[in-house]
Every structure is written in structure tokens, then in C-alpha cells.
N, C-alpha and C positions, 0 to 999 in steps of 0.2 A: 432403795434405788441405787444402783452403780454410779458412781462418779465420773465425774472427767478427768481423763487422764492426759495430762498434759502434753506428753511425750513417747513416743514409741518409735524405739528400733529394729531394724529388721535386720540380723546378719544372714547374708546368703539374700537378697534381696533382688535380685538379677536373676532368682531362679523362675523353675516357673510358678510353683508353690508363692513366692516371696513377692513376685510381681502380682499374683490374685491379691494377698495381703494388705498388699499399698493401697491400691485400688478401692478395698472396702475398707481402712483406715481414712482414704480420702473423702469417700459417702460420706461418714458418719462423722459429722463436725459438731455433733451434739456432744459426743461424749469424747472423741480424740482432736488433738491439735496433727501440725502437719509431720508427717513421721519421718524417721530419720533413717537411708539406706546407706549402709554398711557394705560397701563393695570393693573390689579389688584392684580396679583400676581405671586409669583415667576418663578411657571414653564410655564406662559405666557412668560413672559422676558427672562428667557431658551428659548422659541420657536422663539420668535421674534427677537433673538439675534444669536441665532447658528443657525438656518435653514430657516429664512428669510432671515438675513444678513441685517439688519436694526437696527436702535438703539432704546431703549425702557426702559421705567421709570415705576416703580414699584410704583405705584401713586394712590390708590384707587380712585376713583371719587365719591365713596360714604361716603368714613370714612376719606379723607384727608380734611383740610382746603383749603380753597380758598389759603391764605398764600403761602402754601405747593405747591398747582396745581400751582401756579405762578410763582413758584421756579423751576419746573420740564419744564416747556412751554419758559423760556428765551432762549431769543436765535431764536425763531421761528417768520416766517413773518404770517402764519397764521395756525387756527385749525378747525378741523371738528370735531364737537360732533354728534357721533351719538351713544352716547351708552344707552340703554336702557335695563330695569330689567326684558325685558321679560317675564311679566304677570302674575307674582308673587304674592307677600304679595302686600299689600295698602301699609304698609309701605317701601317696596323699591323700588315702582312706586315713591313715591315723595322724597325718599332720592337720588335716581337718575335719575330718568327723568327732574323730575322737581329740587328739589333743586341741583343736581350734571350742570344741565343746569346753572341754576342761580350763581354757583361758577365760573363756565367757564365763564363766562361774567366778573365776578368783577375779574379773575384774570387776564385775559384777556388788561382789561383794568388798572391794577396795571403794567405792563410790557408794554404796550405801541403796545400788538398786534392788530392793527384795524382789520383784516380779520378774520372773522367768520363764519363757514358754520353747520347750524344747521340742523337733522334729524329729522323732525315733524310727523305727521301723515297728509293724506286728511281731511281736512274738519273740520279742529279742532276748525275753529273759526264759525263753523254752530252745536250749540250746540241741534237744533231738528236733526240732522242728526244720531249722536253715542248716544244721551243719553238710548236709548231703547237697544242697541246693547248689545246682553247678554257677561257680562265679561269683558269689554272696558271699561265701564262709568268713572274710576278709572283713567286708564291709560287717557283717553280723558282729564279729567279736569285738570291731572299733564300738559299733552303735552299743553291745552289749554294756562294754565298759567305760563308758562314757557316761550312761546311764547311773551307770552303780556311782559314778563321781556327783553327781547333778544330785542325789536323794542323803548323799552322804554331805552334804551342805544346809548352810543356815534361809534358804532361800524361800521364798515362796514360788515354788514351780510350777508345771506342770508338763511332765512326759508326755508328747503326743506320741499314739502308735498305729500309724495307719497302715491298712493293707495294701497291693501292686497300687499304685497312682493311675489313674486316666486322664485323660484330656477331653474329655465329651461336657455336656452340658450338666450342670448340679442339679440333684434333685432333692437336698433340702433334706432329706432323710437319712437315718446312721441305724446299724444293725443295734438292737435293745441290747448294754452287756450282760446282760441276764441270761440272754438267748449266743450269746455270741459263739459260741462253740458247736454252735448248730449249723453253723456256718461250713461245707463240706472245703475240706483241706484244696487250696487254689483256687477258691473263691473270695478271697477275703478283699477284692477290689474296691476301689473310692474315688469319685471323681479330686482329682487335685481342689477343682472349688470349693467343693462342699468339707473338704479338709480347711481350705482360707475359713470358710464360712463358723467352723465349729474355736478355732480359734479366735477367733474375734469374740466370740461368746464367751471363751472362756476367759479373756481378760476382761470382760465385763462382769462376769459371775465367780470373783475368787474365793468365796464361801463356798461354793460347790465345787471348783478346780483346783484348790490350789494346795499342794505337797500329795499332789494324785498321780498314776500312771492310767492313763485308759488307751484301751485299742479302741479303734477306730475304721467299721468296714460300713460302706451303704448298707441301707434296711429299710425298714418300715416304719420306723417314728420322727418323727419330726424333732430335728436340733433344739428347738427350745425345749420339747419335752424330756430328750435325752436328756440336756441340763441340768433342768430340773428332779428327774431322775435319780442322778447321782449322789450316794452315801457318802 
């Protein structure tokens, strides 16, 4: 049976991805304590402090040192980075996607947290897939190589790689990766929830997750049994 885990952080916790996250880390008091969000400024920490009812560090992920991030993350048994700049400047596609990814790892591993759960994109490491994709190419090569920093560590991780995000209601279900290529090219979609939903799983089940890469599009099985699935 999975344990409890004491502590979990969320960097990018203000997203919308990060805010499902908290949410079902707050459910589950069986297995998690109260989680820690990771945001970048003050009236984030106002929110996530007085109307979450969670604790949270005023911690840039883009302008603090790895040091600093190290500093804020003691204490914790694992962390989820999924924060990302949102499609912005080139420059804070890799101040944070990529390089803010790349701090989470060295701080990560300065503090002695093995568990990592990382927010990739589909297909990152199929570079004829996004390179033509108007307005991505940027973001793709940050997430690409960010990636390749995250598997190149001592960590127990796990790359998530979901397809376009939605915002509709979770349906509990992820395409089989066995089938997943059967998936016709621009369908690879996933409710943001049911993305919160597989994560949680997979910090529960790091016998089957963890130093794994899996994409991640809606389908027809059911997340526990995708889990369990998993080689």
C-alpha cells in the first residue's frame, strides 16, 4: 500500500493545472499532509494562505536561485513542477520552463528530495511533430530540453506528457499507451483534471511511475488501470 506522504509541493501552483492539484492533495488527508504552493507573488500567498488554507512560499521560480528554491522546498517528501510562462517572451519560455525546471532538479537534489513530478508537453522528444506548429517551436525546445535535464539526474521522477489541456469536466479515463499512436494527429486532448487526477496517482504508485516519461491523452481506461498497466 502507498504511504503517506508528508509534504508536497507544487511549483506553478496558481496555474490551472496546479490549482486542480491542491485541491485533490487537500481531499486526500489519508495519504497527503497540507501541501505547500510555490508562487511568485504576494497576493498569490494572500490567496493560498487565507482562502485555500494551505501553506505557500513567495519563491519566484524564475528570479530566485536554485539556493533560494532549496531553501523554500525543506522539509518536503516530493514536488510537482508544472509551472510554465504561458507563451509569452522566448525569454521567459526558458527562464521558466526550462531553466526554472532545471533549478527544481539541482535544488531538489541539494535537499535530499527524490520525488519529482514534472509537467512536459506530448511529444516533446519527437521534434518533426511541434517544429512546424505555429507559435510552440520555442516553448517545445525549452520543454524538450528541460526534459533531457530531469532523466539526466539522480531523481525519482516522473515526466508527465499531456496532449492540448481543456477545461471541461474529467472523465476519469487516459488513451491505453499501447494504443496511443492511434490517436489521429490534433486529437491528443485532456481534460486539465483528469491530468491533476493521474498525477496524484502517480505520487501514490512510484513503483509504476517513477524514472518513467508517459504521454498522456483522454481514452477509454480508466487511470487506475492505466497505472497499473504501466511497465
Amino acid at each position: 500500500m502507498p504511504g503517506k506522504l508528508s509534504k508536497v509541493a507544487i511549483i506553478g501552483a496558481n496555474g490551472k493545472v496546479g490549482r486542480l492539484i491542491i485541491e485533490k492533495l487537500k481531499e486526500d488527508r489519508k495519504h497527503f499532509d497540507v501541501p505547500l504552493a510555490i508562487v511568485r507573488n504576494k497576493e498569490q500567498v494572500d490567496y493560498f494562505k487565507n482562502e485555500v488554507k494551505i501553506d505557500a512560499s513567495l519563491t519566484s521560480i524564475e528570479h530566485s536561485s536554485a539556493k533560494e528554491l532549496a531553501n523554500a522546498l525543506k522539509g518536503c517528501d516530493a514536488v510537482i513542477f508544472t509551472a510554465g510562462a504561458g507563451g509569452t517572451s522566448i525569454e521567459r519560455i526558458f527562464t521558466v520552463d526550462l531553466d526554472g525546471c532545471v533549478k527544481t532538479v539541482e535544488a531538489c537534489e541539494s535537499v535530499g528530495i527524490k520525488r519529482l513530478i514534472v509537467v512536459s508537453a506530448v511529444k516533446a522528444e519527437h521534434r518533426d511533430f511541434w517544429w512546424n506548429i505555429q507559435g510552440l517551436r520555442n516553448y517545445y525546445i525549452a520543454k524538450r530540453a528541460a526534459d533531457h535535464d530531469v532523466r539526466q539526474s539522480k531523481l525519482d521522477y516522473t515526466i508527465v506528457q499531456p496532449g492540448w489541456l481543456k477545461s471541461g469536466e474529467p472523465t476519469g479515463k487516459l488513451q491505453p499507451l499501447e494504443k496511443f499512436e492511434e490517436k489521429a494527429e490534433g486529437s491528443y486532448a485532456i481534460e486539465r483534471a483528469d491530468v491533476a487526477s493521474f498525477i496524484i496517482q502517480a505520487l501514490l504508485h512510484p513503483e509504476k511511475t517513477a524514472r518513467k516519461t508517459i504521454e498522456l491523452a483522454n481514452g477509454n481506461q480508466p487511470i487506475d488501470e492505466f497505472i497499473h498497466a504501466l511497465k
